[in-house]
mmCIF file of the C-alpha atoms, coordinates in Angstrom:
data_MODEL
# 
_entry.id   MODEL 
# 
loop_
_atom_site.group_PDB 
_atom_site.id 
_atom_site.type_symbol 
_atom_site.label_atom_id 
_atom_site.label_alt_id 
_atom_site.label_comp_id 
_atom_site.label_asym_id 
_atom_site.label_entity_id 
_atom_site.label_seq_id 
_atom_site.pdbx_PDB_ins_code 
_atom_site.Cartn_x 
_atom_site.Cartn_y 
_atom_site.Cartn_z 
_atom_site.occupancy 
_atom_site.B_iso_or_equiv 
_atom_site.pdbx_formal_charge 
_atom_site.auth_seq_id 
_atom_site.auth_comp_id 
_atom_site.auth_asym_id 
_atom_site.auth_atom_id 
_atom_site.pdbx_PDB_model_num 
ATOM 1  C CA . UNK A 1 1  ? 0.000   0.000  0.000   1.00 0.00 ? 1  UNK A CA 1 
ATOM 2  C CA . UNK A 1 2  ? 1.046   3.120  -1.155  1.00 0.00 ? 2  UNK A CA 1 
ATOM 3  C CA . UNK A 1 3  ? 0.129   6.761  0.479   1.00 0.00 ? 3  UNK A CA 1 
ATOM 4  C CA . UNK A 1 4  ? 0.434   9.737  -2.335  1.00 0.00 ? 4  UNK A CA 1 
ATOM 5  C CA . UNK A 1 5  ? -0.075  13.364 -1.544  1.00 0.00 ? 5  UNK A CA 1 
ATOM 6  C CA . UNK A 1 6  ? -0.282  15.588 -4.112  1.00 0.00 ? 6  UNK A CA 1 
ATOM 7  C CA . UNK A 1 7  ? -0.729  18.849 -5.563  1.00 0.00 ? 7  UNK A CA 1 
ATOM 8  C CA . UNK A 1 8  ? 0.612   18.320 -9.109  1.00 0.00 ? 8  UNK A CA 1 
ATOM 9  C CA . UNK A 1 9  ? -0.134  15.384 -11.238 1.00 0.00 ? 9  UNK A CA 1 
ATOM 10 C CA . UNK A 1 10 ? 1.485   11.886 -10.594 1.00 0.00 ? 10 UNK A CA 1 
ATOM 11 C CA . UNK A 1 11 ? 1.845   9.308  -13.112 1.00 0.00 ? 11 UNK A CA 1 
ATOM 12 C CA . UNK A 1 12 ? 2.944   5.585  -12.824 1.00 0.00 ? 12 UNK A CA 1 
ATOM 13 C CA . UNK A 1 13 ? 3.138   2.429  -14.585 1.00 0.00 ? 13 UNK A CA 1 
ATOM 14 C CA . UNK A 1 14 ? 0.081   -0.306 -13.278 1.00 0.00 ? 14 UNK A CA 1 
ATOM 15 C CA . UNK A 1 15 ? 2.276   -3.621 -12.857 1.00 0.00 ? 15 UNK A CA 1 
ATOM 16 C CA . UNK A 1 16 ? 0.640   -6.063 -15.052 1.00 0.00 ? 16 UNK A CA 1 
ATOM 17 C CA . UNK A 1 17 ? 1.152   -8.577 -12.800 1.00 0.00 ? 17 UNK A CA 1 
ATOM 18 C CA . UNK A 1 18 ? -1.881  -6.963 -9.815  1.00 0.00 ? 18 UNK A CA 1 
ATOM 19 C CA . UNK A 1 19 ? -4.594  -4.793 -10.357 1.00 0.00 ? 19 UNK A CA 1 
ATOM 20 C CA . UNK A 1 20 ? -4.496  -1.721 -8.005  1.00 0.00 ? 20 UNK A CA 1 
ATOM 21 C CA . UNK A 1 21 ? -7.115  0.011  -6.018  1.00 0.00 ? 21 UNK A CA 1 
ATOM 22 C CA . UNK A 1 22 ? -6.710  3.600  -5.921  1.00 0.00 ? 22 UNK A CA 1 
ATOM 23 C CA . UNK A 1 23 ? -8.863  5.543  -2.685  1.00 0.00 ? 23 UNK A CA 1 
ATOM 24 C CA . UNK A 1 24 ? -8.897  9.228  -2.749  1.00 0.00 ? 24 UNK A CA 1 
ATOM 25 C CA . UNK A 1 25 ? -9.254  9.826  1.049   1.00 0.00 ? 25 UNK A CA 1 
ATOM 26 C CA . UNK A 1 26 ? -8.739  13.974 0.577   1.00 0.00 ? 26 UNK A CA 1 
ATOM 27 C CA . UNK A 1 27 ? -9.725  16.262 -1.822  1.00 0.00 ? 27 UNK A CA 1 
ATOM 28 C CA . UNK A 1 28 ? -10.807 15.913 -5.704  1.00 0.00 ? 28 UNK A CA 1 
ATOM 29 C CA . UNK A 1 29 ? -9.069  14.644 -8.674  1.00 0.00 ? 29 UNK A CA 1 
ATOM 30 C CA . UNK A 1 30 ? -9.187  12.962 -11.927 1.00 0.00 ? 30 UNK A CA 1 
ATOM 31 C CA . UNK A 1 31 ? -7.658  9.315  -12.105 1.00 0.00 ? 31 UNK A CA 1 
ATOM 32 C CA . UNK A 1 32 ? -6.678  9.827  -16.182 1.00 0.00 ? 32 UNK A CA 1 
ATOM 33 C CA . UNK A 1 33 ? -5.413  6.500  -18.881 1.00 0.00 ? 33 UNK A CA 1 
ATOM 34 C CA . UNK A 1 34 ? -5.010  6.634  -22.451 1.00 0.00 ? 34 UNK A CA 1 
ATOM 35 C CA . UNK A 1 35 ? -8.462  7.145  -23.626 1.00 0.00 ? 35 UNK A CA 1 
ATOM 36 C CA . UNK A 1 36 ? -10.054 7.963  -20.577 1.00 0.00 ? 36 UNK A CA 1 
ATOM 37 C CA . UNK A 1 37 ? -10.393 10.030 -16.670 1.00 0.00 ? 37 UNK A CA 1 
ATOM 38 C CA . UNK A 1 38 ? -13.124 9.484  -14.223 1.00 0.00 ? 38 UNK A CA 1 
ATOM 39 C CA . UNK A 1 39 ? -13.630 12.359 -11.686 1.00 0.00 ? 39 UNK A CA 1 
ATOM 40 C CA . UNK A 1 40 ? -13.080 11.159 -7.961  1.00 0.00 ? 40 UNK A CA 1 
ATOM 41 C CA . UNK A 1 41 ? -14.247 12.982 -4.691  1.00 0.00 ? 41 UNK A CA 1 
ATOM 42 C CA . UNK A 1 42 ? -12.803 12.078 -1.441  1.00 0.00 ? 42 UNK A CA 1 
ATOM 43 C CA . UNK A 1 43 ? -14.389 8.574  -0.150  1.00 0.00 ? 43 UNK A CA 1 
ATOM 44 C CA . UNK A 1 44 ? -14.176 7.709  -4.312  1.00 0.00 ? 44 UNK A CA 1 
ATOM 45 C CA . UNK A 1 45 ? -12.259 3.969  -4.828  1.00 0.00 ? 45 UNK A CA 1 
ATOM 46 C CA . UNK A 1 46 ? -11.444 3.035  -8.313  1.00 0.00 ? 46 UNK A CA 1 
ATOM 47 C CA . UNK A 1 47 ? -10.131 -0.410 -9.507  1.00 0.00 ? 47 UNK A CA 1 
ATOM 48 C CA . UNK A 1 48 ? -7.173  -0.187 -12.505 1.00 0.00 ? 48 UNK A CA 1 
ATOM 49 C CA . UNK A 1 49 ? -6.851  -3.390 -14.158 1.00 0.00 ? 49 UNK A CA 1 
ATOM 50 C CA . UNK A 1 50 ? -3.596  -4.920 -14.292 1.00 0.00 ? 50 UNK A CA 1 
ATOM 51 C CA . UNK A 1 51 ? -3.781  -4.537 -18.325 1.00 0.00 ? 51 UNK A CA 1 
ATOM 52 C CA . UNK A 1 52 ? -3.930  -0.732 -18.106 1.00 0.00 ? 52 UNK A CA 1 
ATOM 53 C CA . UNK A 1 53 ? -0.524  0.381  -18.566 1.00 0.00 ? 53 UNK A CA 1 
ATOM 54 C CA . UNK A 1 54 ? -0.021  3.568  -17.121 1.00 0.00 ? 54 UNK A CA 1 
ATOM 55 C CA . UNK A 1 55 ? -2.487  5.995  -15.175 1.00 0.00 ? 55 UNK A CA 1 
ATOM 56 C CA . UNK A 1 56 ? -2.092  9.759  -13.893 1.00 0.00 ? 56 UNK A CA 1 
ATOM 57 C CA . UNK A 1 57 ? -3.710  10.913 -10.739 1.00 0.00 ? 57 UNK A CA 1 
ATOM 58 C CA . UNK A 1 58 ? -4.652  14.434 -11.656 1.00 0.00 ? 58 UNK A CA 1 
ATOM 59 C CA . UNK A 1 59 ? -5.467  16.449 -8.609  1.00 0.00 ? 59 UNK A CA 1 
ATOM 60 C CA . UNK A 1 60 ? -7.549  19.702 -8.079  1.00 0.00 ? 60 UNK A CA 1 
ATOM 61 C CA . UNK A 1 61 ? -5.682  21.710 -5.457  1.00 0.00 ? 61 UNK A CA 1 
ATOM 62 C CA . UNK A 1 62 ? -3.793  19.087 -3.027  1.00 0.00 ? 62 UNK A CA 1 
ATOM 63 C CA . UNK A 1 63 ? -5.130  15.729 -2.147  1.00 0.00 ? 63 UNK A CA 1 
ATOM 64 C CA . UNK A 1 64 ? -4.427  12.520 -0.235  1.00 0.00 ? 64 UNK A CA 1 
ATOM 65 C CA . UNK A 1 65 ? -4.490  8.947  -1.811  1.00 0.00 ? 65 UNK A CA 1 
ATOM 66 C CA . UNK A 1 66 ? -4.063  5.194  -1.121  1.00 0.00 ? 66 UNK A CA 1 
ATOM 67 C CA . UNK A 1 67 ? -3.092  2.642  -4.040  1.00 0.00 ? 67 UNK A CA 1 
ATOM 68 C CA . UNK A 1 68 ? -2.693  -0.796 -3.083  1.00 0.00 ? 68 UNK A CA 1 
ATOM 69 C CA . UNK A 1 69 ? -2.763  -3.994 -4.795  1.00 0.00 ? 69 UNK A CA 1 
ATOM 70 C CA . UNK A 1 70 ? -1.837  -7.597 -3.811  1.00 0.00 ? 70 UNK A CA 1 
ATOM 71 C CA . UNK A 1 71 ? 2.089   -8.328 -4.587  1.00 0.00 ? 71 UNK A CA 1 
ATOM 72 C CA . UNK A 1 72 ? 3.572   -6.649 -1.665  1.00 0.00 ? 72 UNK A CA 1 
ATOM 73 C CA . UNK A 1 73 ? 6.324   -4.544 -2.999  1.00 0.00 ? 73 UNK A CA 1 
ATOM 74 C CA . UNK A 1 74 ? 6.434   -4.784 -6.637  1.00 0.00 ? 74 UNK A CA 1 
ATOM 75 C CA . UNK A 1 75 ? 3.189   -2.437 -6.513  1.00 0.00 ? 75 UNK A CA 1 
ATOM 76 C CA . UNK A 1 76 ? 5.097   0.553  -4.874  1.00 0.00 ? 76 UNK A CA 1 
ATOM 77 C CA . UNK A 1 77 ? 7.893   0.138  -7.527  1.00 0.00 ? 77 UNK A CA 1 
ATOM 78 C CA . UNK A 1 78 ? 5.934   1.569  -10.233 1.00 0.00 ? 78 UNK A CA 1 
ATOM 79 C CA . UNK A 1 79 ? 4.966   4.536  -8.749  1.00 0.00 ? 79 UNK A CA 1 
ATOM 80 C CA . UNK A 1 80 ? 7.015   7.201  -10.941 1.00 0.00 ? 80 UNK A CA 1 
ATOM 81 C CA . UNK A 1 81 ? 6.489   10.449 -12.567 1.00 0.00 ? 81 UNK A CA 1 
ATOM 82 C CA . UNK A 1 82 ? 6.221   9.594  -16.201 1.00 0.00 ? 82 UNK A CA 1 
ATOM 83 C CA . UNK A 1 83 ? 3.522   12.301 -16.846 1.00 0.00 ? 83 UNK A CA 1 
ATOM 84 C CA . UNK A 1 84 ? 4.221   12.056 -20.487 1.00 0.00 ? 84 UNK A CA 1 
ATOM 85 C CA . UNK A 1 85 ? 2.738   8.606  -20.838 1.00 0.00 ? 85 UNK A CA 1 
ATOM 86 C CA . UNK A 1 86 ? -0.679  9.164  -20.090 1.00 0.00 ? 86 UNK A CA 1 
# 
């Protein structure tokens, strides 16, 4: 499990091997893929399938996160600024 707080955009890299539930405990955002963003409001939990390749939390003003998936540590690995992918 994997806390993010953020006031910019954050992008990572889903590990195909675990899909990954992101919980937006604070604030608003966007959760933004290639071809797609769903709005979230704080209490909002999202499932990313393992197949998605890369996602970008997009925040409005700052906000608090948890992503978590089952895999232990190869999920917090991904997480990486790679805005340019999404």
């Amino acid at each position: 499990m994997e806390r993010l707080a953020a006031e910019e955009a954050l992008a990572w890299a889903v590990d195909p091997r675990s899909v990954q539930v992101v919980c937006l405990l604070e604030g608003t955002a966007s959760l933004a893929w290639a071809g797609g963003e769903q709005r979230l409001a704080a209490g909002d939990t999202v499932v990313v399938p393992a197949a998605m390749g890369s996602v970008e939390l997009r925040p409005w003003g700052a906000c608090v996160a948890v992503v978590a998936g089952a895999g232990g540590q190869h999920l917090v690995d991904p997480l990486a600024k790679e805005s340019d992918d999404v």
